[in-house]
N, C-alpha and C positions, 0 to 999 in steps of 0.2 A: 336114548335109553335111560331109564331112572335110575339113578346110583343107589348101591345096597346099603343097607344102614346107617344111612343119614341121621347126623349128627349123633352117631354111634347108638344110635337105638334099633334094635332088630325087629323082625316082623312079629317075636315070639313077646318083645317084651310092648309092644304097641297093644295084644293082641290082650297082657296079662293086664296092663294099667286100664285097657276097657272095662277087663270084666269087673275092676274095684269099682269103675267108676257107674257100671252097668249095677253093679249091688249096691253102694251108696244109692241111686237115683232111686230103686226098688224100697229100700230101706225107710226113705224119707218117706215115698207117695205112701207105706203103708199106714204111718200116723197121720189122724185124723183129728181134726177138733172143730166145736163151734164157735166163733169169734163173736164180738161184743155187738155186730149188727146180724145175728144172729147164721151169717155164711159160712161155709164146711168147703175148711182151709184143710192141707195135708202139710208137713213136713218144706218139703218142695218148692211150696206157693212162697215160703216167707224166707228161703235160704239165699243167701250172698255170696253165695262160692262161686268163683271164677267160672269153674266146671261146670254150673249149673243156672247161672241166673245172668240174664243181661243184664240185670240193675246194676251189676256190679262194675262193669265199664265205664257208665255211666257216672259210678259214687267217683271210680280213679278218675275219670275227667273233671268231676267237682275240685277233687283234692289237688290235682295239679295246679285248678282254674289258681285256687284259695292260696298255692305260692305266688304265680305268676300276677295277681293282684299284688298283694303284699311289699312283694317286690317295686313294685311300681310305686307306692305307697312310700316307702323307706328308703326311696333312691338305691336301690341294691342293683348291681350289673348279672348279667348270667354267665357263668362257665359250665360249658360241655364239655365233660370228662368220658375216653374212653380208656379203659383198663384192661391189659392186656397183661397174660404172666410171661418171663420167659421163654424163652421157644425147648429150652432142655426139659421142661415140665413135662414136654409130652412123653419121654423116654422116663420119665418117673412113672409114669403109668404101667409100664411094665418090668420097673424093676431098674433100671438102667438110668446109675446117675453118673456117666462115666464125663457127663457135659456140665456139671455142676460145679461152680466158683465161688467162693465160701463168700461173698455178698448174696446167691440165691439158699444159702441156709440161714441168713443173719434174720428175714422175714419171713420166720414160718411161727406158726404154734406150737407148742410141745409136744403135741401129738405127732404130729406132722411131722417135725423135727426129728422122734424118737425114732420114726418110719425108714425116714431119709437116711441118716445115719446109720441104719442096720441093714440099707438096702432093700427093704420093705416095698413092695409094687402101692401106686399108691392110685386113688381112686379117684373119679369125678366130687364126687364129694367130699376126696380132701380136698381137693384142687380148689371148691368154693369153699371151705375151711379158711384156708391159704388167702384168696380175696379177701372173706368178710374180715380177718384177723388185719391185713396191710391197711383194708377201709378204715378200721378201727384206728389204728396210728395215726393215719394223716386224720383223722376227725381231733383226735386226741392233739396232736401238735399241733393242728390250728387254734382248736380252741383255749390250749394256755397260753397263747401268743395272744392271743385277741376275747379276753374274757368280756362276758355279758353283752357281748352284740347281738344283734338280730341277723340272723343267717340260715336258713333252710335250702332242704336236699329233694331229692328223688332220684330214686335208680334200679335196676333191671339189671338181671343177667341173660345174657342170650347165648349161648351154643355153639361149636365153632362146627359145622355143615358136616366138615368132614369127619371130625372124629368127634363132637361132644363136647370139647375144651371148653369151660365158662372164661367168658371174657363180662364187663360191668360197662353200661352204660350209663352215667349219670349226670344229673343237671342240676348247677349252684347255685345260689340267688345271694349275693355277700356284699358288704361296700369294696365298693372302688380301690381304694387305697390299698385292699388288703391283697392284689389279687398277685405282688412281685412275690409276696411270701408264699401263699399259696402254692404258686409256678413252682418256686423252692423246693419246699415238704414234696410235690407232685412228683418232680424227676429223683427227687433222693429215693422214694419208697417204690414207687412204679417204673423202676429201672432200666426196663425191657427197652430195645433198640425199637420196636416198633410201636412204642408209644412215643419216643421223643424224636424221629424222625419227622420230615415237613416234606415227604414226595403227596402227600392226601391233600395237602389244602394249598391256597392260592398264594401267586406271589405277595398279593397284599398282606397277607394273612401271614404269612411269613415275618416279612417287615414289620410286622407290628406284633412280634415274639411270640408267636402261637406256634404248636405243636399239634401232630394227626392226633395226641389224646389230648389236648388242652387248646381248646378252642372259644375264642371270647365275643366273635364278629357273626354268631350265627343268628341269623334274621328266625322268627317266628319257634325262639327256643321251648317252649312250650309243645308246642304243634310238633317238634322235632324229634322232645324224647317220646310224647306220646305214640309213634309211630313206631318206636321200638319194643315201647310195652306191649302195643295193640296186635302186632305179629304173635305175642304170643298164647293169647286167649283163642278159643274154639268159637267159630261164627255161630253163635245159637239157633240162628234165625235159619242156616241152610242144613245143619249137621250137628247130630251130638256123638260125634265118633271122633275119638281120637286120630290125629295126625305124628309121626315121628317127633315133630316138635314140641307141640302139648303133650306129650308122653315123656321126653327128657323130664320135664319138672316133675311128673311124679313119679319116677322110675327113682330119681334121685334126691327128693323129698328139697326142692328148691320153691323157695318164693319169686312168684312172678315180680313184684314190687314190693319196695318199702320205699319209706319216706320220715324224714324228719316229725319230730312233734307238732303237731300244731298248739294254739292255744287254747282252745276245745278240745276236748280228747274226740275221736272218731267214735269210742261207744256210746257217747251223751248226744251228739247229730244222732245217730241212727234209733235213739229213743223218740227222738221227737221229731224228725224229719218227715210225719206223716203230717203238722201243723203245715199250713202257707207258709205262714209268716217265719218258719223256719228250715224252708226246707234250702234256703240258699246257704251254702258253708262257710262262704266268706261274710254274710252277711253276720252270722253267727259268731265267726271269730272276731268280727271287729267289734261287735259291741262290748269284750271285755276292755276297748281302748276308752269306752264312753263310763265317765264317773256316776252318769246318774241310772247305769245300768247296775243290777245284782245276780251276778252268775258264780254261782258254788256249784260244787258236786263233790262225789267220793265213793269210788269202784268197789270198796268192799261192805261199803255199807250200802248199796245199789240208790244213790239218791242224788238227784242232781234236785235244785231250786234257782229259778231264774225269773225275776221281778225286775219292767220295766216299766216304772212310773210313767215315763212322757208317753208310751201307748195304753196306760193303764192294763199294763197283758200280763200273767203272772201264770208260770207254770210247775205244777211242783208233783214232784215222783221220790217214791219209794218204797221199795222189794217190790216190785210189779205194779204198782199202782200208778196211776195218771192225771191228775186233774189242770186244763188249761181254762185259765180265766182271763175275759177280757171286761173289761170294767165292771166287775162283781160277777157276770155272768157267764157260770160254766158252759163254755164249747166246743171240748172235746174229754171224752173221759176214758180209759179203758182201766180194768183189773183182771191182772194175768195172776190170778195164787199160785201159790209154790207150797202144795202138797206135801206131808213128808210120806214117802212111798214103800216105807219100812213098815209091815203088819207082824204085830204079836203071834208068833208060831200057835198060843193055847187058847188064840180068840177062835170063835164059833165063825163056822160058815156066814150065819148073816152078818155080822160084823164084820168080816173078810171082804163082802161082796158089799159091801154099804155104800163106798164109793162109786161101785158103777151103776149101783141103782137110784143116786141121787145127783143132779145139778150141783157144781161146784160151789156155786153160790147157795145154797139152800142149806149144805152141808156150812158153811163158813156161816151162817143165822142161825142156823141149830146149837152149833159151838158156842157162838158168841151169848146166846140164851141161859147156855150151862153153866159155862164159866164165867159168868161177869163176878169182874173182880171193880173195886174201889181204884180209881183213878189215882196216882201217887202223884201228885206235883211236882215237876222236876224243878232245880232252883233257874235262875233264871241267868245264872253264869256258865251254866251247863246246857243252854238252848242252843241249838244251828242256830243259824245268821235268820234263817225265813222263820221259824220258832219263837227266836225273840220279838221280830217284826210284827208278825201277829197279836202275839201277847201286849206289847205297847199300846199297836191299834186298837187291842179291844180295855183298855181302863180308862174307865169313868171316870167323874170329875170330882168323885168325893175319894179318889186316892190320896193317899199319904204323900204329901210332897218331894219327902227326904228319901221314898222308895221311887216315885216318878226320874228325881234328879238321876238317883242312881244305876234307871234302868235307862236314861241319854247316855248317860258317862259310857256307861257298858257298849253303847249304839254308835258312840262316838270314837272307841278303842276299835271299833271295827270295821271304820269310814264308812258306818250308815247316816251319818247325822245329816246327810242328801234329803231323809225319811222326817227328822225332829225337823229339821231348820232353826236346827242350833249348832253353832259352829264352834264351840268350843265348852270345855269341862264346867261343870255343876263342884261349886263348895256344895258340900253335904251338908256343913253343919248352917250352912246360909244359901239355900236355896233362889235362883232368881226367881221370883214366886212370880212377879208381873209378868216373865216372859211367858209364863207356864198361861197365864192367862189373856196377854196378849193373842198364846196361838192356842184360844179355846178349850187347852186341856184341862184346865180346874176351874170351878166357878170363883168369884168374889166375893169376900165375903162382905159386907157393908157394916 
């Protein structure tokens, strides 16, 4: 017989996180637009959400692949971490801290703590409060013990069947050397009898100081956490209906995954991930190892630029725009505008309606007709890295020398000088004028 509220979700609250998720899906399909190959996309077609898009398995299997690579790459070992809170946590739930030993108050948050202390029943969600807050310390103690290594995470919480309890499953990618300290900080903060217990794993495993949460000897670690995270995503392909378990994360507003930083942010792949040539994530993150690569970006200015000479491929984006080049020649472009959708209360009906009765792009050539303004030169110490790159590229050979030297120098503070092939500073006031004509940029004068 199927047990009742499983992992403490009721049938009332499975029933309420459908219909959010029944209204979000409604929500999306009602927006509509025409896309740059002129197809009539909704909302829907282009969403990432767990809840709604298998793409998105697919991205967390990238992003795992993109540790487990790296790993490999850096000599780094794995640890499988499971995190488990004390067993009195559960009678915090309802008020009852009559099991509580002032080591399970020393790791709480404030909030948490201010609960506890007043006898306050405390929630699923403080309880993942309680984790992310422990997570937090041990990341924190490791990394002033072992500053500027290479070291990346992944981890999931999953649900305890019977009542709800979050426990954390996580997998480490670290050197070698670090892993006695680690073990350390682990049993200090994760204290719990059934995380440093050894009845779960093998005698080997034992003898070689592993713990049922700290485990160092697991074959295909990759493949091992993903199978924790993948429990808890909704099958798209057979059901878009919630189950008690895909209903915990939203009932209690939990993340299925996170993960360490990568070297590429996730928003800068997912702008360009529609290219071939980038749609592999590791492929992406390694080329910031490669000197004669140029990858910049910056989230609030929405711009990424990414110039790789040895392919001749050059891709450059900003506020919605796209342009991919592969040896001069554009082969992929899109422009998404960013309308402002604010209308003047005392504008007249046709003005009001002007938008929907004109092509976005028709409306943006009307604009640009009205208001052309005088192009301002910006200086040329104030250009992005791909801004100046251009600018170089395009001066002629009757430049001013003592401007050419100074716009290397500039190229050179920014380790572009991959781009001059000059490998070191310009005297201003003595220009190496042969070199400048050795690589063609000024003629000779005879």
């Amino acid at each position: 017989m199927r047990a009742k509220n499983l992992y403490g979700v009721s049938p009332f609250d499975v029933e309420l996180c459908q219909e959010k998720l029944d209204s979000q899906r409604e929500y999306m399909r009602s927006f509509s637009f025409v896309n740059s190959l002129g197809q009539v996309k909704n909302l829907l077609d282009i969403s990432m959400s767990a809840n709604f898009s298998p793409k998105y398995y697919a991205e967390v299997s990238n992003r795992v692949n993109v540790f487990s690579s790296f790993a490999i790459d850096n000599f780094q070992v794995p640890v499988f971490l499971t995190i488990t809170l004390n067993g009195c946590f559960r009678g915090a739930l309802s008020g009852d801290y009559s099991k509580f030993k002032p080591i399970d108050y020393k790791y709480l948050p404030n909030e948490v703590k201010y609960k506890a202390k007043n006898a306050v029943a405390l929630s699923i969600s403080d309880l993942v409060a309680v984790l992310n807050y422990q997570w937090h310390l041990f990341i924190m103690r490791y990394s002033r013990r072992f500053k500027k290594i290479d070291r990346s995470y992944i981890r999931c919480f999953e649900p305890h069947k019977k009542d709800g309890v979050p426990h954390i499953h996580a997998l480490f990618y670290v050197p070698a050397y670090t892993l006695d300290f680690m073990k350390r900080i682990y049993t200090n903060i994760f204290y719990a009898p059934q995380n440093l217990k050894t009845n779960a794993i093998t005698s080997e495993q034992e003898k070689n100081g592993e713990l049922n949460g700290f485990q160092t000897s697991i074959n295909n670690p990759s493949g091992y956490v993903m199978k924790y995270i993948q429990k808890t995503f909704i099958n798209l392909k057979e059901t878009q209906d919630f189950d008690e378990l895909s209903a915990w994360y939203v009932k209690h507003k939990v993340r299925r995954f996170l993960s360490s930083r990568t070297k590429v942010p996730l928003w800068v792949y997912r702008k360009i991930n529609f290219i071939s040539s980038m749609q592999d994530f590791y492929h992406l993150n390694d080329l910031t190892n490669d000197h004669r690569a140029l990858i910049e970006w910056n989230k609030k200015d929405d711009y990424i630029y990414i110039n790789l000479p040895f392919n001749k491929e050059e891709i450059i984006y900003l506020n919605g725009r796209l342009e991919h080049y592969i040896g001069g020649r554009l082969m992929n472009f899109y422009d998404r505008l960013k309308i402002n959708n604010k209308v003047d209360e005392d504008a007249s009906d046709d003005i009001k309606n002007f938008g929907s009765t004109l092509k976005q792009r028709q409306i943006l050539k009307i604009c640009d007709e009205l208001f052309k303004t005088e192009k301002r030169v910006k200086p040329v110490s104030k250009m992005r890295d791909y801004e100046l790159l251009n600018y170089y590229q395009s001066l002629g050979g009757d430049v001013n020398v003592q401007h050419l030297a100074y716009v290397e120098n500039l190229m050179f503070d920014r380790n572009l000088d991959n781009f001059t092939r000059y490998h070191e500073k310009h005297d201003l006031n003595a220009p190496d004028i042969d070199s400048f004509v050795d690589r063609f940029l000024i003629c000779n004068e005879f």
